[in-house]
C-alpha positions in Angstrom: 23.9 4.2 9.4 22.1 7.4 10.1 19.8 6.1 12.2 17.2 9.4 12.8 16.8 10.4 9.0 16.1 6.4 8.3 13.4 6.0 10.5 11.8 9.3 10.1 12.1 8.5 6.2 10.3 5.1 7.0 7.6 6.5 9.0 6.9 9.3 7.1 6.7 7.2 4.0 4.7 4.4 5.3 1.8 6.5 7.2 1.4 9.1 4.3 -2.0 8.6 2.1 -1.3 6.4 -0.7 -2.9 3.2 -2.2 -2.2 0.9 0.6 -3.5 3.1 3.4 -6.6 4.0 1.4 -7.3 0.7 0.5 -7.1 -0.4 3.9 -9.4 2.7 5.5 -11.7 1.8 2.5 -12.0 -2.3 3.2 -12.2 -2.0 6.9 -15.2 1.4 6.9 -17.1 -1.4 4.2 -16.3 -4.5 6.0 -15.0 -4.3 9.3 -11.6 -4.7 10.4 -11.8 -8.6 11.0 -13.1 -9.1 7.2 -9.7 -7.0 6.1 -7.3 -8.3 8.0 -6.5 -11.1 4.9 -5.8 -8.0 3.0 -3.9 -6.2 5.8 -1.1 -9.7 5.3 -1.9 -9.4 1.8 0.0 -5.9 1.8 2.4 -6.9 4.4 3.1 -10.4 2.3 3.7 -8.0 -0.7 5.8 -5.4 0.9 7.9 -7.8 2.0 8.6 -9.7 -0.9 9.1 -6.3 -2.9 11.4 -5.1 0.0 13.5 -8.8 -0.5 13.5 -8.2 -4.9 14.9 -4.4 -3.6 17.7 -5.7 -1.9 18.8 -8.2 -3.9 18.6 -6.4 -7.0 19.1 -2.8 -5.9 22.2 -2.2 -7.8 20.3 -3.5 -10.8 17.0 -1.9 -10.7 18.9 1.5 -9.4 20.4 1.6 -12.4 17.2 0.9 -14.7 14.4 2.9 -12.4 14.7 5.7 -15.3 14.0 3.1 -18.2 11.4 1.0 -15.9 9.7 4.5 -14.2 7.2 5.4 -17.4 6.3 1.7 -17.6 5.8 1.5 -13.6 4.0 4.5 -14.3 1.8 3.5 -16.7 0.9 0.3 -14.8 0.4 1.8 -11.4 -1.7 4.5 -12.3 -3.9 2.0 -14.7 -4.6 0.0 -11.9 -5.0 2.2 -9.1 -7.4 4.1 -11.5 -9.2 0.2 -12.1 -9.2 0.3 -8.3 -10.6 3.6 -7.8 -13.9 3.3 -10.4 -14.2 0.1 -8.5 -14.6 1.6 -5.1 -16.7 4.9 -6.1 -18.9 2.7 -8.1 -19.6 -0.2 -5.4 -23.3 -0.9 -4.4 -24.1 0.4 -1.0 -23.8 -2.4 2.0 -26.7 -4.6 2.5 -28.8 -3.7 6.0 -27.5 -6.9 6.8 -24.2 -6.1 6.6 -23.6 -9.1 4.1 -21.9 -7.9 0.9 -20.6 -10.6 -1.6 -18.1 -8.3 -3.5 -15.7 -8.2 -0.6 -13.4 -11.4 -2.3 -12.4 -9.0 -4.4 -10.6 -5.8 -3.5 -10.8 -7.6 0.3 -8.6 -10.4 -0.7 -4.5 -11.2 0.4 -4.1 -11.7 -3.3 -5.4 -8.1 -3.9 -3.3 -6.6 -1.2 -0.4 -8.9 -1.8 -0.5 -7.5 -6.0 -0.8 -4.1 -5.1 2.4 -3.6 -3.9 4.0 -4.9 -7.4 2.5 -2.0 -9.1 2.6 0.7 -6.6 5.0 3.0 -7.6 5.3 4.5 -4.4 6.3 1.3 -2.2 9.0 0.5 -5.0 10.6 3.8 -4.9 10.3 3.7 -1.3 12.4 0.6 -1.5 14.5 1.4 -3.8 15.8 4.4 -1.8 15.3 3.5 1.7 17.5 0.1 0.5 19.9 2.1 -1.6 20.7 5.0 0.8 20.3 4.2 4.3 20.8 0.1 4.8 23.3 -1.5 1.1 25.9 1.2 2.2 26.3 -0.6 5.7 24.7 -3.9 5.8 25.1 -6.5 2.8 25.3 -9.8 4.4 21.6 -12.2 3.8 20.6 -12.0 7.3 21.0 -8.0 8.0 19.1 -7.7 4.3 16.4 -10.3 5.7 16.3 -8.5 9.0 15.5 -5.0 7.2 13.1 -6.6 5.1 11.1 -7.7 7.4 11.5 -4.6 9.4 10.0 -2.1 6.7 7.0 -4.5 5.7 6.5 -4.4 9.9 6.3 -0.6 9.6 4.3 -0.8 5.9 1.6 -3.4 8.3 1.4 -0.9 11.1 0.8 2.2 9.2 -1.7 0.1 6.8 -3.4 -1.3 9.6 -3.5 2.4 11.5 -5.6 3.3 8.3 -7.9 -0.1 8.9 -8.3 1.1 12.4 -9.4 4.2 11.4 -11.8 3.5 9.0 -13.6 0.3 11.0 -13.7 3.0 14.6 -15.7 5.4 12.0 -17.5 2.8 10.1 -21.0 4.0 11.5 -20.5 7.7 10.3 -18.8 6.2 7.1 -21.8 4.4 6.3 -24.1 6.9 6.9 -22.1 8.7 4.2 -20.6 5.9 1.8 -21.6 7.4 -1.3 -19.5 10.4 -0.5 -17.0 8.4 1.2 -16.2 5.8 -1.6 -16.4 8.9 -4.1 -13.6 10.4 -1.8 -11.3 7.4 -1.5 -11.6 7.1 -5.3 -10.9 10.3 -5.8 -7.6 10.1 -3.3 -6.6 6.9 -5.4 -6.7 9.0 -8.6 -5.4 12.0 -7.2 -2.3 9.1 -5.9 -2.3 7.9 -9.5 -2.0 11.1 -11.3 0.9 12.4 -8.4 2.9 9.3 -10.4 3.2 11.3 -13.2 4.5 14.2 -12.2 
């Protein structure tokens, strides 16, 4: 296994913009980072299961990813759009901090489902799967072991977003009219990139 051109692929993959980083800055600026954290293991819980389906049915899925691509598409960009009008058109946070909408783009179920129609993570597994690991390594454990090594990588780089956007929450708050219009606007621009 080429070992550099893997890792650099992961990394580069994982800590570029997209819907799980976004999501993540976006939850943790509103909420704080201990209120996202269930959606942090939500993505992780996600990525790993979707980085289990690519290795097990790699071969299968390789060979219908152009079939399967306009109807991952379709379904990606729908609901990152959905996700999108939901963040530029949330209410402001309460002075006391308090918001009851946070059960529902907040939630492990939320992070968990996004991964299922993020185009981007299943590409990403399809090829990091197909290229750099099913060449060498086919046996349960190695499979397993990779698995769980790329939704490790998908949790850091998610929760380097978190990070980001709970150290700036003040600032974002200030401005989180502007910011949420932004994020939404990033999701979109993510949904449209799909289609091209």
């Amino acid at each position: 296994m080429a070992l550099a051109p893997f890792l650099i692929y992961v990394i580069v993959n994982t800590f570029t913009p997209g819907p799980n980083n976004i999501m993540a800055m976006s939850n943790a600026s509103r909420y704080g980072m201990k209120k996202s954290i269930r959606f942090l293991f939500g993505v992780a819980t996600g990525f790993l299961l979707l980085m289990l389906l690519c290795c097990y049915f790699n071969l299968l899925l390789y060979s219908f990813v152009p079939k399967m691509k306009f109807v991952m598409n379709i379904l990606g960009s729908l609901y990152m759009t959905y996700l999108a009008f939901k963040i530029m058109k949330s209410k402001p946070r309460r002075s006391d901090g308090d918001n009851h909408d946070h059960g529902k783009l907040n939630s492990f179920l939320s992070g968990m489902l996004l991964q299922f129609v993020n185009f981007k993570v299943i590409l990403y597994g399809i090829t990091a799967i197909s290229t750099f690991i099913m060449p060498f390594y086919k046996s349960n454990i190695s499979l397993l072991l990779f698995s769980m090594f790329l939704a490790f990588v998908g949790l850091v780089a998610t929760s380097c977003w978190a990070v980001f956007g709970a150290l700036f929450q003040k600032f974002l708050a200030a401005h989180e009219k502007k910011f949420n219009i932004f994020m939404g606007l990033l999701l979109i621009y993510s949904a449209i990139t799909m289609h091209l």
